[in-house]
C-alpha positions in Angstrom: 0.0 0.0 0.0 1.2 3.5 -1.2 1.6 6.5 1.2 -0.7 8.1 -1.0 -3.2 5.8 -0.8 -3.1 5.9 3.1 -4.3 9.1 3.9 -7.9 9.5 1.7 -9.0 13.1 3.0 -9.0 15.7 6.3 -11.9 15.0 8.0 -13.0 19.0 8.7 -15.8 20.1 11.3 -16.3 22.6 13.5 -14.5 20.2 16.2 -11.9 19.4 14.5 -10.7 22.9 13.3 -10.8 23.6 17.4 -8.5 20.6 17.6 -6.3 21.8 14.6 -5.3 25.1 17.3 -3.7 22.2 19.7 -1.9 20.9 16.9 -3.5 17.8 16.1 -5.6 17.2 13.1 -8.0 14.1 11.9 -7.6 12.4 8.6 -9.9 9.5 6.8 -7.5 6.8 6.3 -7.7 3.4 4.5 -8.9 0.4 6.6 -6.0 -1.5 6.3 -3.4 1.2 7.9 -1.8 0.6 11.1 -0.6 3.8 13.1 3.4 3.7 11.9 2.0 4.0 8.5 -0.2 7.1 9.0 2.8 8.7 11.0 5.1 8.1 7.9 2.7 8.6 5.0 1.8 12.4 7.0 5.4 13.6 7.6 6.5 12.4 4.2 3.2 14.4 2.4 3.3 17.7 4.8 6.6 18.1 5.8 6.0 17.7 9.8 7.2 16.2 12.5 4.7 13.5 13.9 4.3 13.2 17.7 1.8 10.6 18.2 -1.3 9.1 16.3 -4.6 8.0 17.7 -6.7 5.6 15.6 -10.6 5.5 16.4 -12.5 2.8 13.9 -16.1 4.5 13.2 -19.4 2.3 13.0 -22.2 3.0 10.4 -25.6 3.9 11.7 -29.0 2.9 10.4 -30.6 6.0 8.7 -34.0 6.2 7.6 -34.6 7.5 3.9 -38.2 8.0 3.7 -39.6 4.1 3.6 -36.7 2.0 3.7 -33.4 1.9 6.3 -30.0 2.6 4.9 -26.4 2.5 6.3 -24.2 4.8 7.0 -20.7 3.4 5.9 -18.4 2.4 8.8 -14.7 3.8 8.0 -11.2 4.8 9.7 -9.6 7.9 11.4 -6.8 8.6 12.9 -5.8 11.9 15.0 -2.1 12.6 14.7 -0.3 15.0 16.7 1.9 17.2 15.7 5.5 18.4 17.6 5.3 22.3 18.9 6.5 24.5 16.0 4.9 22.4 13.6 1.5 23.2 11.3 -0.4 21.7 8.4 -2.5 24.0 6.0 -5.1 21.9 5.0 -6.5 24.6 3.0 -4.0 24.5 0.1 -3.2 20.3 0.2 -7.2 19.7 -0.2 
């Protein structure tokens, strides 16, 4: 699996973007990634120094669509950490 391939997208909320002032930000990552692999693929994409990384798996939830129940899919994040000093614009590598 490619570094690229690991990290699929920010994940950006209102909660997040509050997290992203402590210097840790939350990515969608592939399924299959373990947390050495996130740490690599992000300082080798954005140029940072990684601290640590926290993976959280995320279960889909039954959603109703007018007569019928449909899933929400169940994917992957991780939250990395960043070193003091260092910052990631996710503005401009979206």
């Amino acid at each position: 699996m490619s570094k690229l391939e690991i990290l699929i997208r920010p994940i950006i909320t209102e909660k997040n973007t509050a997290l992203a002032e402590q210097g840790k930000y939350v990515f969608l990552v592939d399924k299959r990634a373990n947390a050495y692999e996130i740490k690599e693929a992000v300082e080798e994409f954005f140029s940072v120094k990684v601290k640590k990384v926290n993976i959280g798996k995320v279960f889909g939830k039954k959603k109703r669509v007018r007569y019928n129940f449909v899933k929400t899919p169940t994917y992957k994040k991780a939250i990395v950490t960043l070193y003091p000093g260092y910052k990631i614009d996710l503005l401009h590598h979206v």
